[in-house]
N, C-alpha and C positions, 0 to 999 in steps of 0.2 A: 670633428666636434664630439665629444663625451657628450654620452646619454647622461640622461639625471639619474640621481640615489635611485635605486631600488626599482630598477627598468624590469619587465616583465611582472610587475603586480597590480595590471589595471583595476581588480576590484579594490583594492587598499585605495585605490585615488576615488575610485565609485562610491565607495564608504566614505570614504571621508567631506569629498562634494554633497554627497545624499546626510550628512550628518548638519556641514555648515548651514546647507540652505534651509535645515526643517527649522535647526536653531534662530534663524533669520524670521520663515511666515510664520511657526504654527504659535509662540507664544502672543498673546494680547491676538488672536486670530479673531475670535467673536467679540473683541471691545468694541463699545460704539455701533450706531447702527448704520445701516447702509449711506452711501452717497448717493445724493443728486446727481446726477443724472442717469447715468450709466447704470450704476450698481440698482437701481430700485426699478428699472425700468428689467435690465436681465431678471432680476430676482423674483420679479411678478411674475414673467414670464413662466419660471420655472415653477414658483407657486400654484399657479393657475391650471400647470399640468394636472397636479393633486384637487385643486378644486372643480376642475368639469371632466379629471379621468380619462383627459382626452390626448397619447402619445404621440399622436400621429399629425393636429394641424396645433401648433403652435399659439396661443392668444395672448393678449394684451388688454389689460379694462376691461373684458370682454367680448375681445373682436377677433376675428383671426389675426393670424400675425406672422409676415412671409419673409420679416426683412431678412434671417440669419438661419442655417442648417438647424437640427436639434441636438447634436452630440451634448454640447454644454449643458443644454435645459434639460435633459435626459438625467445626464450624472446627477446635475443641482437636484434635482427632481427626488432622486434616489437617496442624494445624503440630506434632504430635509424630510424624508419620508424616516429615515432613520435615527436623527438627532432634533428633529422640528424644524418649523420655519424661522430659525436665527441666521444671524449676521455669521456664524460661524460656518454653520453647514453651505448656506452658498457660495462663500468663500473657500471653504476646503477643495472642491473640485481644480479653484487654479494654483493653490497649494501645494498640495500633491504632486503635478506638474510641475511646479517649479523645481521641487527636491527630486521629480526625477531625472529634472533638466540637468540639476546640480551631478546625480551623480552619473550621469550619459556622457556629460561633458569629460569629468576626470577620467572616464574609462576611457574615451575613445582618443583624446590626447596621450594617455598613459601608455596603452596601445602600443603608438608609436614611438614614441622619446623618449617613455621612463615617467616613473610614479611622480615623481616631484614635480617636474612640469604638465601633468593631470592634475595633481593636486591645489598647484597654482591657480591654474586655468580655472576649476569648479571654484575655487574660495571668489578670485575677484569674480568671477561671475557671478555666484550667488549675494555677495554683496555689494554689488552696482547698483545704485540707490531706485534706477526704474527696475531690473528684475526682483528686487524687494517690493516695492509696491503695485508692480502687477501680479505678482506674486500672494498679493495679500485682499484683492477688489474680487467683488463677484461678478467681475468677466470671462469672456472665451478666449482675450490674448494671450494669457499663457498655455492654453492646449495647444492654440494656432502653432507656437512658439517653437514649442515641444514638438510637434508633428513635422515642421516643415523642418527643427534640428535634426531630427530623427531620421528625416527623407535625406538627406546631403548627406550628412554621414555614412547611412547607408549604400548611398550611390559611392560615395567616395572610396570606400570598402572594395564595392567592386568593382571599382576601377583600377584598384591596388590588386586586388588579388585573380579578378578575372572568374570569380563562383557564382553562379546564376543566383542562389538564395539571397546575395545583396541585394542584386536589384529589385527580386520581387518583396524584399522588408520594407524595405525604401517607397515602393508603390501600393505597400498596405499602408505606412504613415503617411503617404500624400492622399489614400483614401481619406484618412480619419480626418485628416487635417481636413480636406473638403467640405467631409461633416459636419465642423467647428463652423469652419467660416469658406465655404463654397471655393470656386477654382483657386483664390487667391494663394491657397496653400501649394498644391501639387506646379503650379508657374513659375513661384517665387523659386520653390527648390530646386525648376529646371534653369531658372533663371543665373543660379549659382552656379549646377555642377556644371551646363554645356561648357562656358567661357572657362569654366576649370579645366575642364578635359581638354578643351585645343589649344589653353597657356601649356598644362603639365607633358600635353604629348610630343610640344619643341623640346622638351628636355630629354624627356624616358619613353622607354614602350609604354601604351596603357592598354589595357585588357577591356575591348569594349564588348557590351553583353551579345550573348549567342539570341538568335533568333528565339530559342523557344525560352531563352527567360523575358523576352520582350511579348510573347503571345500568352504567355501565365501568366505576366503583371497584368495585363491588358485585360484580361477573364477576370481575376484578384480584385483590381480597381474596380471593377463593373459590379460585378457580385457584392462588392460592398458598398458604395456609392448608388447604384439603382432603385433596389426594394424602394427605400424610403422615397425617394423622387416619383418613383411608377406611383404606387400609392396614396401622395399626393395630389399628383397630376388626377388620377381617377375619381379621389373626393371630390376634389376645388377645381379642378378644368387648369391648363395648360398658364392659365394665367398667374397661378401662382407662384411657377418658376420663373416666370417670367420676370417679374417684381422682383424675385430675390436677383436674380442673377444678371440681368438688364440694369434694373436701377439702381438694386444698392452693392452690386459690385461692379462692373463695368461704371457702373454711373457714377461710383464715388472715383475714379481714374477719369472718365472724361468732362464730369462736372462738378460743381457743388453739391452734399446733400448737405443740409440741415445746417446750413452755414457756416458750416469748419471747413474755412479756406484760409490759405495762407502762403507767403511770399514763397522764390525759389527756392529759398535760401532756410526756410522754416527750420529743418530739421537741423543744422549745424548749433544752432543754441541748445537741442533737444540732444542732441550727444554729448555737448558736455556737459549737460545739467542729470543725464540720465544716466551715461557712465562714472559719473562723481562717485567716490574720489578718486578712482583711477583712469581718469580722462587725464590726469597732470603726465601718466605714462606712456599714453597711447602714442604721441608723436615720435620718441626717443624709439620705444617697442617698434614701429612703420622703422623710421631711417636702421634700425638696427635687421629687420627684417629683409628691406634691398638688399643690405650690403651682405647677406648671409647668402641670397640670390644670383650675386655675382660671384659669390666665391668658390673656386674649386673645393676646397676643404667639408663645404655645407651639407649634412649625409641626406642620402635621395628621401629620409622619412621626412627629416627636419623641412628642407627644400618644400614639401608635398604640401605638407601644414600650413605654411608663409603662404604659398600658392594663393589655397583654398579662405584660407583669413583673410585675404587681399580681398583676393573678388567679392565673396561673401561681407565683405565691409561695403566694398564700391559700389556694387549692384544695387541692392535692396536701395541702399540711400538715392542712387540716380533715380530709382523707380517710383521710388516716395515719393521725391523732388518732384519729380514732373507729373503728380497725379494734383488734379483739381483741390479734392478733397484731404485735409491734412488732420491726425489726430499725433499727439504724441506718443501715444505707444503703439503705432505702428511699426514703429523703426526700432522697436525693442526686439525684433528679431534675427536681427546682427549683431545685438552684444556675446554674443555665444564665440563669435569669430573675434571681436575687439579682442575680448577674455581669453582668446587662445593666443593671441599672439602677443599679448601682455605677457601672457602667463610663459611662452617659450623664451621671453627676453628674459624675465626673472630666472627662468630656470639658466639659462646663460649667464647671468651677470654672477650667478651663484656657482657655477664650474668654473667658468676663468672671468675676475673680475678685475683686470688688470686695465681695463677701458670703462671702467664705472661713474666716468665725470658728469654723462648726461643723466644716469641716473640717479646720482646725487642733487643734481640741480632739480628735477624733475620731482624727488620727493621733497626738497625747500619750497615746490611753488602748493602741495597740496594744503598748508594754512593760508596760502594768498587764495584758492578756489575756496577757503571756509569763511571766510572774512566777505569777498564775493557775495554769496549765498545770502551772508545774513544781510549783507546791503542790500540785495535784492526782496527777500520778505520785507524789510520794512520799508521799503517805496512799494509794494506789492499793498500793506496795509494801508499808507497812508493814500494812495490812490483811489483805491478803495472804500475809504473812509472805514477801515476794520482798526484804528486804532486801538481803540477802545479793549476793543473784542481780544482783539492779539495778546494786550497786557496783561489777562491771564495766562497764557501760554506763556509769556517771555521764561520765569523758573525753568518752566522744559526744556524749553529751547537754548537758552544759556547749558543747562546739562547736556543736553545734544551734544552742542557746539564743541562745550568743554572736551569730553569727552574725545570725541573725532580728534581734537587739535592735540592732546593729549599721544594720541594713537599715532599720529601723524608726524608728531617731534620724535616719538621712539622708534618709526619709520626710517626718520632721518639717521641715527644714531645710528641701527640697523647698518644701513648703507654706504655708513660713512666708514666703518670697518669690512675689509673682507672678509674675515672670521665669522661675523654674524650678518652678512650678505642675507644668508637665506633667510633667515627669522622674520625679511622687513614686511613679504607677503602677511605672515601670519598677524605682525604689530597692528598692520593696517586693517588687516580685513577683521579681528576680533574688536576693534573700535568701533567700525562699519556697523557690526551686529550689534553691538550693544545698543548703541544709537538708536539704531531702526526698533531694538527694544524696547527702550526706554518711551520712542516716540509709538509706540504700540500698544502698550501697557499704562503709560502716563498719560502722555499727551491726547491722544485719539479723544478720550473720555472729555477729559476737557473741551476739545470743540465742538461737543455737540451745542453748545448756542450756535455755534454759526449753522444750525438745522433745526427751523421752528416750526417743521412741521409734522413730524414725529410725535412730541409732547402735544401739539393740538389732536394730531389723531385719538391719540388715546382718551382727549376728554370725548369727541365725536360717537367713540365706540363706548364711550360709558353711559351715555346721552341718546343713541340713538334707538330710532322704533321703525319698525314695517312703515315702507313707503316713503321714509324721509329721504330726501337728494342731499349727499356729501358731494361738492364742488370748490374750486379754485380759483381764485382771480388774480393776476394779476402779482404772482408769486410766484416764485420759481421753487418746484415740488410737488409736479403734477403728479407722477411717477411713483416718487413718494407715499404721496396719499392716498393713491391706489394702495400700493405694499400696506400700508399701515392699517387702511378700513379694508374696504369690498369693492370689488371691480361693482356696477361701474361708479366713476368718477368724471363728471361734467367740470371741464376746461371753459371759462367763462371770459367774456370779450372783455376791456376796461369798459366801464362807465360811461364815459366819454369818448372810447371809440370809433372813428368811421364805421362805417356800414358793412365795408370788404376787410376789416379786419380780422384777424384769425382768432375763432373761438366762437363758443357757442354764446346767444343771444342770452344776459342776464336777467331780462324781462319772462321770458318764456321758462328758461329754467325754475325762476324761484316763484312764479307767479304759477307753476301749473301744480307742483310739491304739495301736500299738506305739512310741511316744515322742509326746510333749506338749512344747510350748515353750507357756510362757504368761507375760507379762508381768504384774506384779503390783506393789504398792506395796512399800517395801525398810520399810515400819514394820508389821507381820503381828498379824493380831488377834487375841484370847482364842482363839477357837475355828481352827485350821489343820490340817487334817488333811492327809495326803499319799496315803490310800486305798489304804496299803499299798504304794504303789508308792516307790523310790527318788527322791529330789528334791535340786537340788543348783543353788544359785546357780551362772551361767555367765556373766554380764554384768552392770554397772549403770550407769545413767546416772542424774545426778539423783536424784531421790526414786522411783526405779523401778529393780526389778532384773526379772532374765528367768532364768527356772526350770524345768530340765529335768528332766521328768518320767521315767525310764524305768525298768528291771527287770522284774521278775514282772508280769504282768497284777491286776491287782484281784479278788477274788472276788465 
């Protein structure tokens, strides 16, 4: 099998991955302000570091806070101490990471098979429509990402070449990765390369590491993973490892947390909604990869690649599968592997394209996944009852669409000729980016009504004095409202309530205050008491108003 164009120039595929994916997050990076849930609940976090100076235990509202490592809140911490507490600076840390995802990938494919099938690999990668927008939230999945890509790779390296410096790379990023987000990282990438290493060693010799690079990673690992856990452990007592690493990692594989559970089968709609648009490829890319697997002709690099993209597909997703607890960008840590072996089939189809039927079909079906989509947002909306809401977005969303579909047909074109085989990668993924542009730059701004409590905050903070309680009821935006005011932030029971409901007592929070601000829904139920004290709408946004409590104390 012929290498691709321009074999031995893996930074040109580096560059150019590191070039697609910045093009991808960093514009429209600070549009909009954070999301519920996730993004505001990380972001205080990291905020909070700067507000009580304190690196070493983690808070939340003002409480300690054990659930996640510090690497993320660290960096967050760092690029809001330098550019302020914006949506952009917490966001840049997973940024960053993704454009160095982008261009880690194009080298380490390029590597092996030649610049062009690097260059493939980092383009659809970086424009897969979930490493675009994990890419662009102020979480730790994408360092996870990055860390755990970084450990396989590097093991995989030295399994190819047999030089102790892989392994121990490979075991400083399953350190970091720890740091991100605890054991999960350093498992997942053993969970790859082992089943790699006893599929590739039926074929080839592999070069498994010498003792003393397994006794240096082991020192490496520890030296960088420790300090922070000893330190810990010494503040807050033993318990606090405990909590991170007991319940919310072990715990989210053998139970529920926080109600994100979902069927076997969860993650199969999350791959094709999250490698969109080049999920229409992935199947053709799989049969064309077997068949490279049985063939004498397959060169031992190419062979190596298919390998590692198999397993690296089928692993993580079984592993997901059968964990209790389900999110969907957990399993955005296999698109790295989908995108390699997309990307070697493209670079195939573009050396001898003399068998291009499947992927001609394959690029006809990516307007039937755009057409999909939008069917899906609008039963999305009207289930929702976001009608309303949506019908400002539809303008963007129409240009989104356009757009892609636009991209998509010159795809086709692309393809349909062998002469311009190669181009079809770049038709498609310059649409991708626009898109994700447009929807970054345009659209983002526009949905801030669907977050009403952001614009309440700000009236709270204009309004408020020493000693008044800012609280929530009954609204989704706890998290939020923290980011926006000052930790703390009182989480209030409904109204009407039971007794063992979750939240704190409304009676006692606004009755003990000399003024209450509390956000609440603008439609009030049977039972609203005001506990004697004066109340009086002062803002609304959305299907939420913000209600000052004050006058006479309560009896």
């Amino acid at each position: 099998m012929q290498q691709g164009i321009g074999t031995g120039r893996p930074a040109r595929a580096a560059v150019a991955g590191a070039v697609v994916a910045a093009f991808v997050t960093l514009p429209g990076l600070g549009a909009g302000s954070l999301w519920d849930n996730s993004e505001t609940a990380y972001g205080e976090v990291a905020r909070e570091i700067l507000l009580t100076h304190d690196w070493l235990v983690m808070h939340l509202n003002g409480h300690p806070w054990y659930v996640q490592p510090p690497l993320y809140f660290w960096i967050a911490a760092i690029c809001a101490k330098l550019f302020g507490v914006t949506s952009f600076a917490l966001r840049l840390p997973a940024a960053l990471a993704t454009v160095a995802m982008g261009a880690m990938t194009g080298y380490a494919v390029a590597r092996q098979v030649g610049t062009r099938a690097g260059i493939f690999a980092s383009i659809i990668l970086s424009t897969c429509l979930m490493q675009a927008v994990v890419g662009r939230m102020a979480i730790m999945d994408a360092l996870l990402d990055l860390a755990v890509a970084f450990a396989i790779f590097w093991w995989f390296r030295a399994l190819q070449t047999g030089r102790d410096r892989y392994v121990i790379f490979g075991w400083v990023a399953a350190a970091l990765g720890f740091l991100v987000k605890g054991p999960v990282a350093p498992v997942l990438a053993l969970l790859v390369i082992v089943p790699y290493a006893i599929w590739n060693r039926r074929a080839e010799t592999i070069r498994l590491p010498s003792a003393r690079a397994w006794i240096v990673s082991v020192l490496v690992f520890v030296a960088i993973v420790a300090p922070w856990y000893v330190l810990l452990v010494s503040r807050d007592g033993i318990a606090a490892v405990q909590i991170q690493i007991m319940k919310y990692t072990v715990g989210r594989f053998t139970g529920v947390i926080e109600n994100q559970a979902g069927p076997i089968w969860y993650y199969l709609p999350v791959m094709v909604i999250g490698f969109f648009p080049w999920i229409a490829f992935l199947p053709v890319a799989l049969a064309w990869g077997i068949a490279r697997l049985r063939s004498a002709q397959t060169s031992p690099e190419t062979a190596r690649l298919v390998r590692l993209a198999i397993v690296w597909t089928v692993v993580p997703l079984v592993f997901f599968s059968l964990a209790k607890t389900k999110l969907p960008n957990y399993i955005a840590l296999e698109f790295p592997a989908t995108a390699l072996l997309a990307g070697l089939y493209f670079d195939a189809m573009a050396t001898d394209g003399r068998r291009r039927l499947g992927l001609i079909v394959s690029a006809a079906t990516v307007p039937v996944f755009i057409g999909l989509m939008a069917i899906a947002i609008a039963i999305f909306a009207r289930d929702n009852r976001l009608t309303a809401d949506v019908h400002e977005l539809v303008p963007d969303l129409i240009a989104m669409g356009a757009t892609l579909a636009a991209g998509a047909l010159l795809t086709l074109v692309f393809v349909a000729r062998r002469r311009t085989l190669a181009y079809a990668p770049y038709a498609l993924g310059v649409a991708m980016l626009v898109m994700v542009d447009v929807m970054a730059v345009v659209a983002l701004p526009h949905a801030e009504a669907f977050k009403p409590v952001p614009a309440l905050a700000q009236t709270i903070q204009a309004q408020r004095r020493d000693g008044d309680v800012v609280a929530i009821q009954s609204v989704a935006g706890g998290n939020a409202l923290v980011f926006y005011t000052q930790p703390t932030v009182a989480v209030l029971a409904a109204p009407d309530a039971p007794a063992n409901d979750l939240g704190e007592s409304a009676r006692s929070i606004i009755c003990a205050a000399p003024r209450a601000f509390v956000i609440a829904p603008k439609k009030r139920p049977a039972f609203d008491p005001t506990y004697g004290r004066s109340r009086r709408i002062i803002a609304e946004s959305g299907r939420a108003v913000l209600f000052l409590y004050d006058g006479p104390r309560c009896t």
